[in-house]
mmCIF file of the N, C-alpha and C atoms, coordinates in Angstrom:
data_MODEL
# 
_entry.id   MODEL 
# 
loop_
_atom_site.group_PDB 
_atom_site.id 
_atom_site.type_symbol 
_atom_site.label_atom_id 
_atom_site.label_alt_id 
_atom_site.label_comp_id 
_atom_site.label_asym_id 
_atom_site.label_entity_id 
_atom_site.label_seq_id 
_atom_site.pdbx_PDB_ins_code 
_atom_site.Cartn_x 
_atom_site.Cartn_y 
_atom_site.Cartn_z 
_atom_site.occupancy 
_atom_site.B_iso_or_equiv 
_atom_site.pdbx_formal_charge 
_atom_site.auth_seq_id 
_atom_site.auth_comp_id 
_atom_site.auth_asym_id 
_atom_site.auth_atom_id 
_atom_site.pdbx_PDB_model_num 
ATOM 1   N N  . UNK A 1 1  ? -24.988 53.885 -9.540  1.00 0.00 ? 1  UNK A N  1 
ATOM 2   C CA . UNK A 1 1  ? -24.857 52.634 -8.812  1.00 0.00 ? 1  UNK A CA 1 
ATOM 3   C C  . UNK A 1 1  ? -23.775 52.778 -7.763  1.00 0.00 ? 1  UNK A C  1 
ATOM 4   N N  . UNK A 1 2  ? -24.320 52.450 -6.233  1.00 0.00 ? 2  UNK A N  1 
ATOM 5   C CA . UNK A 1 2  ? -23.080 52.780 -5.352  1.00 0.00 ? 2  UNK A CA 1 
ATOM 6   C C  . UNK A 1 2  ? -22.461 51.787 -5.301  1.00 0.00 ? 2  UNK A C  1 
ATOM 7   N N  . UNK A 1 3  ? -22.982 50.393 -5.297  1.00 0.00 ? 3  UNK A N  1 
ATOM 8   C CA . UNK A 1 3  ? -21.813 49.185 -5.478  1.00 0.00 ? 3  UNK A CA 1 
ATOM 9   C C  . UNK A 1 3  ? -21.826 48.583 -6.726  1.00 0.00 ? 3  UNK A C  1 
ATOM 10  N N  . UNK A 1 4  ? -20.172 48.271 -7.030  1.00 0.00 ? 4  UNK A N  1 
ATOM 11  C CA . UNK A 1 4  ? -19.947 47.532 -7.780  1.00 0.00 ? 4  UNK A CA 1 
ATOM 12  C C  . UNK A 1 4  ? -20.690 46.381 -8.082  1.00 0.00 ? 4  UNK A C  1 
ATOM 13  N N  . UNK A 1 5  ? -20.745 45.516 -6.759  1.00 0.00 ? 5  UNK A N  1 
ATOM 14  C CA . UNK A 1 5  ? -21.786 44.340 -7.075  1.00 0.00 ? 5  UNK A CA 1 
ATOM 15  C C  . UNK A 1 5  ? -22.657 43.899 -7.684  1.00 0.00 ? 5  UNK A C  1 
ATOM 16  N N  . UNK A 1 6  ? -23.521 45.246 -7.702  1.00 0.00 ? 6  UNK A N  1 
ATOM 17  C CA . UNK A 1 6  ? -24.725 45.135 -7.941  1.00 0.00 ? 6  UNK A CA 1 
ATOM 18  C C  . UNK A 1 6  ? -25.028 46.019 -9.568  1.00 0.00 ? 6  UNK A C  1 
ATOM 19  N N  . UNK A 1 7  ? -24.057 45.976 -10.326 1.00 0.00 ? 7  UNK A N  1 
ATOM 20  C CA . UNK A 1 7  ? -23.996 46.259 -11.802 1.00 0.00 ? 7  UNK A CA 1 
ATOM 21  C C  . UNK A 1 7  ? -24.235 45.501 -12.464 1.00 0.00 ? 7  UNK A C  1 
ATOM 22  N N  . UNK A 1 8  ? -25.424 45.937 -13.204 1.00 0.00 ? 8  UNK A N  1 
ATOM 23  C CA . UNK A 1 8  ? -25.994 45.069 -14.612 1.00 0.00 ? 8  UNK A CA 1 
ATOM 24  C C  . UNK A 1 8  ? -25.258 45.420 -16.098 1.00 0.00 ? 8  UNK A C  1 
ATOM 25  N N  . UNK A 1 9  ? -25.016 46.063 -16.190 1.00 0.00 ? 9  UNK A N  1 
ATOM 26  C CA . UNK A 1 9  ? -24.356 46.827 -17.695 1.00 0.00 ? 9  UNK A CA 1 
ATOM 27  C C  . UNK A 1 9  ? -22.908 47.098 -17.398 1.00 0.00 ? 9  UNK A C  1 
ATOM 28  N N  . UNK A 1 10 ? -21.686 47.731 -18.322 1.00 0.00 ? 10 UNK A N  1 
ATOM 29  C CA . UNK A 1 10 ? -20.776 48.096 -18.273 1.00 0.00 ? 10 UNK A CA 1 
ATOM 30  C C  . UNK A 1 10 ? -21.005 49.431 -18.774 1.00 0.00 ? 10 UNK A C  1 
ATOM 31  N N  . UNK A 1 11 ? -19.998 50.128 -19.124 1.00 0.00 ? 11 UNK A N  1 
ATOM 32  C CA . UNK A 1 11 ? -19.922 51.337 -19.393 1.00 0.00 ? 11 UNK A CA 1 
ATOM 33  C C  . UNK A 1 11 ? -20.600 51.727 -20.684 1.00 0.00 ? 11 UNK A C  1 
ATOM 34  N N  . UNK A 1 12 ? -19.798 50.604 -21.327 1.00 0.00 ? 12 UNK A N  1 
ATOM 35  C CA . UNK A 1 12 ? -20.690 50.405 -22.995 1.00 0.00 ? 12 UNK A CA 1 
ATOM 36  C C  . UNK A 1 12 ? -21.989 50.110 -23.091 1.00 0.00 ? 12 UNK A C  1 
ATOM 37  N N  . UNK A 1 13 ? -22.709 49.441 -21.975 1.00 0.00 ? 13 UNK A N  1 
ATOM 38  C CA . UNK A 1 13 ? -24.135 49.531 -21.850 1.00 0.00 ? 13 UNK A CA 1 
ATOM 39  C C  . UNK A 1 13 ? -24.175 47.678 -22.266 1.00 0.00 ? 13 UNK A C  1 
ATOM 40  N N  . UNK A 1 14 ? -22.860 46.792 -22.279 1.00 0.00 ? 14 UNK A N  1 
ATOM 41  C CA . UNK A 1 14 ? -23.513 45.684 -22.188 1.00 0.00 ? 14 UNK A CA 1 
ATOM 42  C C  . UNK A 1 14 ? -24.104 45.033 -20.814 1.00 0.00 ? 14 UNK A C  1 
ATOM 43  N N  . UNK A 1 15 ? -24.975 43.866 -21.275 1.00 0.00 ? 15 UNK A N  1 
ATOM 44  C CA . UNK A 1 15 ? -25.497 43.513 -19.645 1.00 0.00 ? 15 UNK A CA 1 
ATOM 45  C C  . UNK A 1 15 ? -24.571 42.251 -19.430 1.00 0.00 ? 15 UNK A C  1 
ATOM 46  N N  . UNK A 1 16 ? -24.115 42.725 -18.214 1.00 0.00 ? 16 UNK A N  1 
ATOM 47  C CA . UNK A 1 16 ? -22.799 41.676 -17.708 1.00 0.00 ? 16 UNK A CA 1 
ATOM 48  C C  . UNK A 1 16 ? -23.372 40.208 -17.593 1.00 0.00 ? 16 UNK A C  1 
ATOM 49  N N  . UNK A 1 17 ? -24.593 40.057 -17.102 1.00 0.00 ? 17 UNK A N  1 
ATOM 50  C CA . UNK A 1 17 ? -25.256 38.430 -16.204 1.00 0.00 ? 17 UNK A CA 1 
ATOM 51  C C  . UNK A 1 17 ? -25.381 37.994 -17.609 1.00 0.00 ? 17 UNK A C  1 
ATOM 52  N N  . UNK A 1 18 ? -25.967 38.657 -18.979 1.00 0.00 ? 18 UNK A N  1 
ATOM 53  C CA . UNK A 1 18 ? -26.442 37.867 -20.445 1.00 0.00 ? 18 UNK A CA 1 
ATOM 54  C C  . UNK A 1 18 ? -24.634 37.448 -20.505 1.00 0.00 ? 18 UNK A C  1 
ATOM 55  N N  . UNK A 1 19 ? -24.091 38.254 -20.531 1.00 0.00 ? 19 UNK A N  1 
ATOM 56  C CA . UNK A 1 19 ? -22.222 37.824 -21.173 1.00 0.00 ? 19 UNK A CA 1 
ATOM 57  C C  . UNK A 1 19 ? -22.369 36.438 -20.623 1.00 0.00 ? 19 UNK A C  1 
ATOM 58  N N  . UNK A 1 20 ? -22.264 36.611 -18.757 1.00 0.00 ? 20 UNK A N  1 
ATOM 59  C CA . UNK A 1 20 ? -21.731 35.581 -18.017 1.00 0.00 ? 20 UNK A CA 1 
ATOM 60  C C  . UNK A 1 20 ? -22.927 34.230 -18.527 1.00 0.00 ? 20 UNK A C  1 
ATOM 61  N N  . UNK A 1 21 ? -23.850 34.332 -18.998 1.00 0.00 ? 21 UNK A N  1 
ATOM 62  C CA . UNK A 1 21 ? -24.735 33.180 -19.207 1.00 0.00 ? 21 UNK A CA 1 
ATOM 63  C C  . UNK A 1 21 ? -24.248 32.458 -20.123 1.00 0.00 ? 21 UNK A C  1 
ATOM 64  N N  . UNK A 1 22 ? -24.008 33.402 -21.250 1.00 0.00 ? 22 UNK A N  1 
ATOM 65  C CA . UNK A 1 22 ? -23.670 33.108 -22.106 1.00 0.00 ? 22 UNK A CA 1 
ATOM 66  C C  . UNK A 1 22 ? -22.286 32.298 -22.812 1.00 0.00 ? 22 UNK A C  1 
ATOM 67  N N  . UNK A 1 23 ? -21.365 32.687 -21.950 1.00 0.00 ? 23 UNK A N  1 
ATOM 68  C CA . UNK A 1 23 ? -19.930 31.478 -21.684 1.00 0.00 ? 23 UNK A CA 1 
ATOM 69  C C  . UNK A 1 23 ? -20.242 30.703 -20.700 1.00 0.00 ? 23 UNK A C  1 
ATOM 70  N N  . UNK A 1 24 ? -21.041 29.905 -20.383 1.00 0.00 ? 24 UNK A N  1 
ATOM 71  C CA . UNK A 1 24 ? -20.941 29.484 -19.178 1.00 0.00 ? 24 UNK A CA 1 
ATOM 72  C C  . UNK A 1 24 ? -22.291 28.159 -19.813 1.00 0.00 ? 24 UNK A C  1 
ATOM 73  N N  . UNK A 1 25 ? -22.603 28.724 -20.879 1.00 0.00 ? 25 UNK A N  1 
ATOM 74  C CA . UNK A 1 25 ? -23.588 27.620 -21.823 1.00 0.00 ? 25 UNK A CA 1 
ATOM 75  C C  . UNK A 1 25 ? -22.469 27.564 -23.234 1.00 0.00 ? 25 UNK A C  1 
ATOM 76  N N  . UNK A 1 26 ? -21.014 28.023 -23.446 1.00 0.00 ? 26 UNK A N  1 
ATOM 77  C CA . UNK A 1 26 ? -20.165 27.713 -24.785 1.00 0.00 ? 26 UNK A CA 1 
ATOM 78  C C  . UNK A 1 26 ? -19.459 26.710 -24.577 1.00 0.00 ? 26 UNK A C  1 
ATOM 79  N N  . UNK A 1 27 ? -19.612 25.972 -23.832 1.00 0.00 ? 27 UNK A N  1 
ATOM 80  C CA . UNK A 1 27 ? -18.693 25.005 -23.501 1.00 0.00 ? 27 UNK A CA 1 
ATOM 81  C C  . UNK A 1 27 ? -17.173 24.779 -22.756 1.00 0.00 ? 27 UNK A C  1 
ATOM 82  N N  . UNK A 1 28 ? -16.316 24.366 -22.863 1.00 0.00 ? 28 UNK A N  1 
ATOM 83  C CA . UNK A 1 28 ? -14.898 24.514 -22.426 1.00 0.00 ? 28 UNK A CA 1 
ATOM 84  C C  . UNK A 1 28 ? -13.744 25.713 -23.340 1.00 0.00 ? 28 UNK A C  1 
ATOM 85  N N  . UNK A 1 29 ? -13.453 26.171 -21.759 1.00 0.00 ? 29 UNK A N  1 
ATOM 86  C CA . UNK A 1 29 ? -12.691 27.534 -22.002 1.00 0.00 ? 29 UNK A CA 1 
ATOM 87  C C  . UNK A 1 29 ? -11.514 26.694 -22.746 1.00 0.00 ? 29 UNK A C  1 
ATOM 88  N N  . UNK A 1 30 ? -10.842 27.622 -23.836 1.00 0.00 ? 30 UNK A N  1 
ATOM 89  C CA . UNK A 1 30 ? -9.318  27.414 -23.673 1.00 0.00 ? 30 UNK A CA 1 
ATOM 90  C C  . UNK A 1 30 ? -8.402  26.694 -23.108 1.00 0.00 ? 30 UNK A C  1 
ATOM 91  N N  . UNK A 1 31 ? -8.231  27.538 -21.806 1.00 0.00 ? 31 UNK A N  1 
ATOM 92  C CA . UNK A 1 31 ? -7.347  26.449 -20.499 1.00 0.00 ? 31 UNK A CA 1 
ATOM 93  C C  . UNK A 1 31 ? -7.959  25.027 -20.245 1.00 0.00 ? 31 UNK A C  1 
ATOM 94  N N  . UNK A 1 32 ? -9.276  24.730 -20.656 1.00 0.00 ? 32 UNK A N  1 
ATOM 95  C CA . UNK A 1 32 ? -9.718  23.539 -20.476 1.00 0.00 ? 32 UNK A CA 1 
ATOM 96  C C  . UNK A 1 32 ? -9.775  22.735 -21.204 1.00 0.00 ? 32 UNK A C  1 
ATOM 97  N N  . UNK A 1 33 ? -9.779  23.635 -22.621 1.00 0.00 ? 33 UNK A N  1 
ATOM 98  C CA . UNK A 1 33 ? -9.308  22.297 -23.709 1.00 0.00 ? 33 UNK A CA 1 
ATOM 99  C C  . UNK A 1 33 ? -7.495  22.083 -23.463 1.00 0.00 ? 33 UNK A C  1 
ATOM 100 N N  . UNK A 1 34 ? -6.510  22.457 -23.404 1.00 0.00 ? 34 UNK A N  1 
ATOM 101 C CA . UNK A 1 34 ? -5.260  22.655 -23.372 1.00 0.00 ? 34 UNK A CA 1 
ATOM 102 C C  . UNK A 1 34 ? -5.334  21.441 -22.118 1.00 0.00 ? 34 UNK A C  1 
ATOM 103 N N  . UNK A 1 35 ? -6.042  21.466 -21.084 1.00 0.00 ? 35 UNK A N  1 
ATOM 104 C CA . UNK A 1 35 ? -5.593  20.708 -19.917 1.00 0.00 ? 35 UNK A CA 1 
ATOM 105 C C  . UNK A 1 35 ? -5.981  18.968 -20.202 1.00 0.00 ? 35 UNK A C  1 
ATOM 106 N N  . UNK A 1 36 ? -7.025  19.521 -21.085 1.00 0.00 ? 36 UNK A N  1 
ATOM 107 C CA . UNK A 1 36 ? -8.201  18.019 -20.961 1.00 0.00 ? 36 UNK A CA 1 
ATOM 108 C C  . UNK A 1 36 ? -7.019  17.664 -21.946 1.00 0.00 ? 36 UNK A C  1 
ATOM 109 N N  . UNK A 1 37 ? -6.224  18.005 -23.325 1.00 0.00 ? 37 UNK A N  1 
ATOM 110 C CA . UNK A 1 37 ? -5.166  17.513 -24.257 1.00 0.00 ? 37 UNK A CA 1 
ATOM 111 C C  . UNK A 1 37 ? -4.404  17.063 -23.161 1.00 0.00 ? 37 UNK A C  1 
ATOM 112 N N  . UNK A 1 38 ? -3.739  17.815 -22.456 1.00 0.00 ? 38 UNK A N  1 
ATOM 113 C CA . UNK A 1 38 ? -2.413  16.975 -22.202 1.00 0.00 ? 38 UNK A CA 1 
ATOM 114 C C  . UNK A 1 38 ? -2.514  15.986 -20.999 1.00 0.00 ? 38 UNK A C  1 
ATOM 115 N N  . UNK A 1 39 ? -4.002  15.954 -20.514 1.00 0.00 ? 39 UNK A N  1 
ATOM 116 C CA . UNK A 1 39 ? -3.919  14.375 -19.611 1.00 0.00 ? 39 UNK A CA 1 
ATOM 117 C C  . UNK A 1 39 ? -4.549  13.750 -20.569 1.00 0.00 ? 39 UNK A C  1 
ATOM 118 N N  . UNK A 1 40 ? -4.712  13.530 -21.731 1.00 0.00 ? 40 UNK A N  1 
ATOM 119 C CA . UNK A 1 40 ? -5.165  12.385 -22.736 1.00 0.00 ? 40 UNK A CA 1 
ATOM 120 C C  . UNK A 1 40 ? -4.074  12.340 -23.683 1.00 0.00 ? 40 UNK A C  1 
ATOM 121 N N  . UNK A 1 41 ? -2.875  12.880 -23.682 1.00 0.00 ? 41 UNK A N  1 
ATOM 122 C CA . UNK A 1 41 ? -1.284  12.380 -24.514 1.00 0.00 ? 41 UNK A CA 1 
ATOM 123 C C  . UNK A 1 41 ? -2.088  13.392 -25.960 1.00 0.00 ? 41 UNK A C  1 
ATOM 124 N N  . UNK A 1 42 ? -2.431  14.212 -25.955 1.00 0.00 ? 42 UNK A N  1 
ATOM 125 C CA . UNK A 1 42 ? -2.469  15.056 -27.022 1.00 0.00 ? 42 UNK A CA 1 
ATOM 126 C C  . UNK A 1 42 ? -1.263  15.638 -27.637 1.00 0.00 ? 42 UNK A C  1 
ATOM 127 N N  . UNK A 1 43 ? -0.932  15.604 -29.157 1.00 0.00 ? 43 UNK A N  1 
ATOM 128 C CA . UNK A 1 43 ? 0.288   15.624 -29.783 1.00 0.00 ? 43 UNK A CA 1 
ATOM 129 C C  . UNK A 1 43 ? 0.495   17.402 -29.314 1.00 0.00 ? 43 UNK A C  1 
ATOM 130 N N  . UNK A 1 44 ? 1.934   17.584 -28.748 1.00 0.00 ? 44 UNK A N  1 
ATOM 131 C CA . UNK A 1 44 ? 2.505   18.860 -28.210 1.00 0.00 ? 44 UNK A CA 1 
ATOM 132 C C  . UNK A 1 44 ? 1.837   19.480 -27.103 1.00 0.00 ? 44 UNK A C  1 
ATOM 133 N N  . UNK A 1 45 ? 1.326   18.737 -26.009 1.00 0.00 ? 45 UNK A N  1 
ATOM 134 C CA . UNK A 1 45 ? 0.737   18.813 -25.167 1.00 0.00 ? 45 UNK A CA 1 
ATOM 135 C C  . UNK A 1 45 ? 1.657   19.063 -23.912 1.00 0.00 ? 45 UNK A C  1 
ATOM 136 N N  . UNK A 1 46 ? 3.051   18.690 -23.642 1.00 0.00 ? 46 UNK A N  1 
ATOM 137 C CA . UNK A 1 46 ? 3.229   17.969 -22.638 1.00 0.00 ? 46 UNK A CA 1 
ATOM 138 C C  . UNK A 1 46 ? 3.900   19.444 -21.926 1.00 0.00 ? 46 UNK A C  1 
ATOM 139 N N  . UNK A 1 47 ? 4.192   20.649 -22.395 1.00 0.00 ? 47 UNK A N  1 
ATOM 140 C CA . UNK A 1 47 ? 4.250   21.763 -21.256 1.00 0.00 ? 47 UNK A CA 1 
ATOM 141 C C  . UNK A 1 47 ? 3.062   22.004 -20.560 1.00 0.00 ? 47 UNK A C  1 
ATOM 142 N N  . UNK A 1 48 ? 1.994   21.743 -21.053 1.00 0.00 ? 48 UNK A N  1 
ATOM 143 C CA . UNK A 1 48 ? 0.678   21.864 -19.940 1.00 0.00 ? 48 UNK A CA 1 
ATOM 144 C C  . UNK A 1 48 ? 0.393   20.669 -19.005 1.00 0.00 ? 48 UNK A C  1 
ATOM 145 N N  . UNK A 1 49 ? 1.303   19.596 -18.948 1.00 0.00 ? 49 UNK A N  1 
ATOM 146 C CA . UNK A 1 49 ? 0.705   18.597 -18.523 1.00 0.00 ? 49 UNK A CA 1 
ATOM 147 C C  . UNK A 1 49 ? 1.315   19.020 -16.887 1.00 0.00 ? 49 UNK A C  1 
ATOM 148 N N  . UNK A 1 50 ? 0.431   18.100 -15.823 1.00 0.00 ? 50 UNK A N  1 
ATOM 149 C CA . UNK A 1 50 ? 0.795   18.889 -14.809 1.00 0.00 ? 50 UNK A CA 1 
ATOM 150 C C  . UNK A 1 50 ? 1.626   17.047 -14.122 1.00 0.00 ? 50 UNK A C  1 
ATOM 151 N N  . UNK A 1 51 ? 2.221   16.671 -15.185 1.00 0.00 ? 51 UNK A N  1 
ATOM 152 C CA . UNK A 1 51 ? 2.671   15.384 -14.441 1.00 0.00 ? 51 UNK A CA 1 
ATOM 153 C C  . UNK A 1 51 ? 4.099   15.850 -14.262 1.00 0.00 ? 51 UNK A C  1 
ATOM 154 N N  . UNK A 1 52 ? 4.826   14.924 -13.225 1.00 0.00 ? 52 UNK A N  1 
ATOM 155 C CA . UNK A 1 52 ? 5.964   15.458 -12.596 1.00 0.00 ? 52 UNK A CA 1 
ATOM 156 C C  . UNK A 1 52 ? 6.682   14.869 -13.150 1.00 0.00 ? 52 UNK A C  1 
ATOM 157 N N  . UNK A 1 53 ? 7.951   14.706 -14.553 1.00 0.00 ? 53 UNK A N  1 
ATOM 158 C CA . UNK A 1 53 ? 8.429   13.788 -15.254 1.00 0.00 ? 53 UNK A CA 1 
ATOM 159 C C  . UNK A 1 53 ? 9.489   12.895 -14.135 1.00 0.00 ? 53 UNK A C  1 
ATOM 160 N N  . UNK A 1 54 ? 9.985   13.896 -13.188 1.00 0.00 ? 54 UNK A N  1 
ATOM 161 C CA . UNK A 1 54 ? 11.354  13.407 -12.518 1.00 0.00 ? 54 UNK A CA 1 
ATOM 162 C C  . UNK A 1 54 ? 10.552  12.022 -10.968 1.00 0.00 ? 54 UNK A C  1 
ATOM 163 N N  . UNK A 1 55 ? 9.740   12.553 -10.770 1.00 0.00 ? 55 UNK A N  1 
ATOM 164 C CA . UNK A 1 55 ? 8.912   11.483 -9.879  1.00 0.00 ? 55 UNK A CA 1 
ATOM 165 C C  . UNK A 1 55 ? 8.063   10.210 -10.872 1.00 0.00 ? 55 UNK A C  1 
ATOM 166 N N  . UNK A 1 56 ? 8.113   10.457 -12.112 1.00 0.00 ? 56 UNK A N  1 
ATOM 167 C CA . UNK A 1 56 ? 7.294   9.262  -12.520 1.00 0.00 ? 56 UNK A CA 1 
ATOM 168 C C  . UNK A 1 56 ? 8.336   8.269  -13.206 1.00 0.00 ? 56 UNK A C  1 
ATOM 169 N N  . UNK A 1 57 ? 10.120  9.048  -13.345 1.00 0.00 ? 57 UNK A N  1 
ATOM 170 C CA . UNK A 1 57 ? 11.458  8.247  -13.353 1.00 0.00 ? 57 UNK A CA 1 
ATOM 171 C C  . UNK A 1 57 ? 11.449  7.540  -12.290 1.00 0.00 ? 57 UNK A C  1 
ATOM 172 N N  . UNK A 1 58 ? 11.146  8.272  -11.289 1.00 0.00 ? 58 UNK A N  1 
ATOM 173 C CA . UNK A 1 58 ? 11.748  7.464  -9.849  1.00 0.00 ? 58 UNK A CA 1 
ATOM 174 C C  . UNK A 1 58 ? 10.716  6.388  -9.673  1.00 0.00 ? 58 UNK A C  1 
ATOM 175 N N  . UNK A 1 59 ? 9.292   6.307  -9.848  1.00 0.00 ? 59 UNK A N  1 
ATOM 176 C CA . UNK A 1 59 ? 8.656   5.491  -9.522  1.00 0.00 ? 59 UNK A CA 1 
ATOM 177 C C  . UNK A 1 59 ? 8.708   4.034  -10.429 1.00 0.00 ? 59 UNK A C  1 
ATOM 178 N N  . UNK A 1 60 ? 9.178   4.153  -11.451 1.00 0.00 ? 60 UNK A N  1 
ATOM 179 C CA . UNK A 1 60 ? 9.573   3.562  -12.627 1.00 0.00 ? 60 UNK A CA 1 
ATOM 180 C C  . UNK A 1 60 ? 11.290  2.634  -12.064 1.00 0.00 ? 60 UNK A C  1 
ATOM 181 N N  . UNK A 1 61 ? 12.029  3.490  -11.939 1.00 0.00 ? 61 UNK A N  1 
ATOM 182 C CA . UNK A 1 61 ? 13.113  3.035  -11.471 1.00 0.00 ? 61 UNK A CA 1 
ATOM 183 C C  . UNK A 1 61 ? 12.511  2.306  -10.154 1.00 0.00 ? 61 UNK A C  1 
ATOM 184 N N  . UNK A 1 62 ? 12.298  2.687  -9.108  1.00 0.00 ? 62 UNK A N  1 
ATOM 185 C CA . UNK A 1 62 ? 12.380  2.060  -7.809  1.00 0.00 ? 62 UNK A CA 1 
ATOM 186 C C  . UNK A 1 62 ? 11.409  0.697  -8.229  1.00 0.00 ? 62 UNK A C  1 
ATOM 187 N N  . UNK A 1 63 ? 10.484  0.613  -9.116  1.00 0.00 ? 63 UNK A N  1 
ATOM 188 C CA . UNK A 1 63 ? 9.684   -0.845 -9.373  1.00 0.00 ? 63 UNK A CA 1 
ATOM 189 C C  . UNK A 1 63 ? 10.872  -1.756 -9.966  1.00 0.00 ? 63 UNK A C  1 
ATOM 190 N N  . UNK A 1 64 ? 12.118  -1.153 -10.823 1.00 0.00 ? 64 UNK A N  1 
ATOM 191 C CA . UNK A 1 64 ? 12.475  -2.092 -11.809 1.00 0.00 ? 64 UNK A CA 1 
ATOM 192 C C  . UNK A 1 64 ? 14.020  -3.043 -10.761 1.00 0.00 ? 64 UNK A C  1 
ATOM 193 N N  . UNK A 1 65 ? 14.099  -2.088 -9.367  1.00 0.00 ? 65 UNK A N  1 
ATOM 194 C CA . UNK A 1 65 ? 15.190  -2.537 -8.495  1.00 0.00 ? 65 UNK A CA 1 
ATOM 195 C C  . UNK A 1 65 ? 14.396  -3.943 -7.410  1.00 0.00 ? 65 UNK A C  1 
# 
């Protein structure tokens, strides 16, 4: 095979497109359960959460002045 691209198997002789079908019908990766937890307040969630704690002080403060 001269291009990469165009590879069906790996070295081991699996076929790459069955792999890729095949996660892609398992549902949510990892990183996607971890993300979908911490924007729904999932218990020990909150290092993945991508909220900004120090801007949601300020927005909090500046309503209560």
């Amino acid at each position: 095979m001269n291009n990469q691209n165009e590879a069906k198997y790996t070295v081991a002789g699996t076929d790459i497109h069955d792999v890729k079908r095949k996660n892609a019908e398992a549902g949510l990766s990892y990183n996607e359960v971890k993300r979908l937890l911490a924007q729904n307040g999932g218990h020990g969630t909150a290092k993945y959460s991508d909220t900004d704690v120090t801007e949601v002080k300020e927005q909090i403060q500046g309503k209560n002045q």
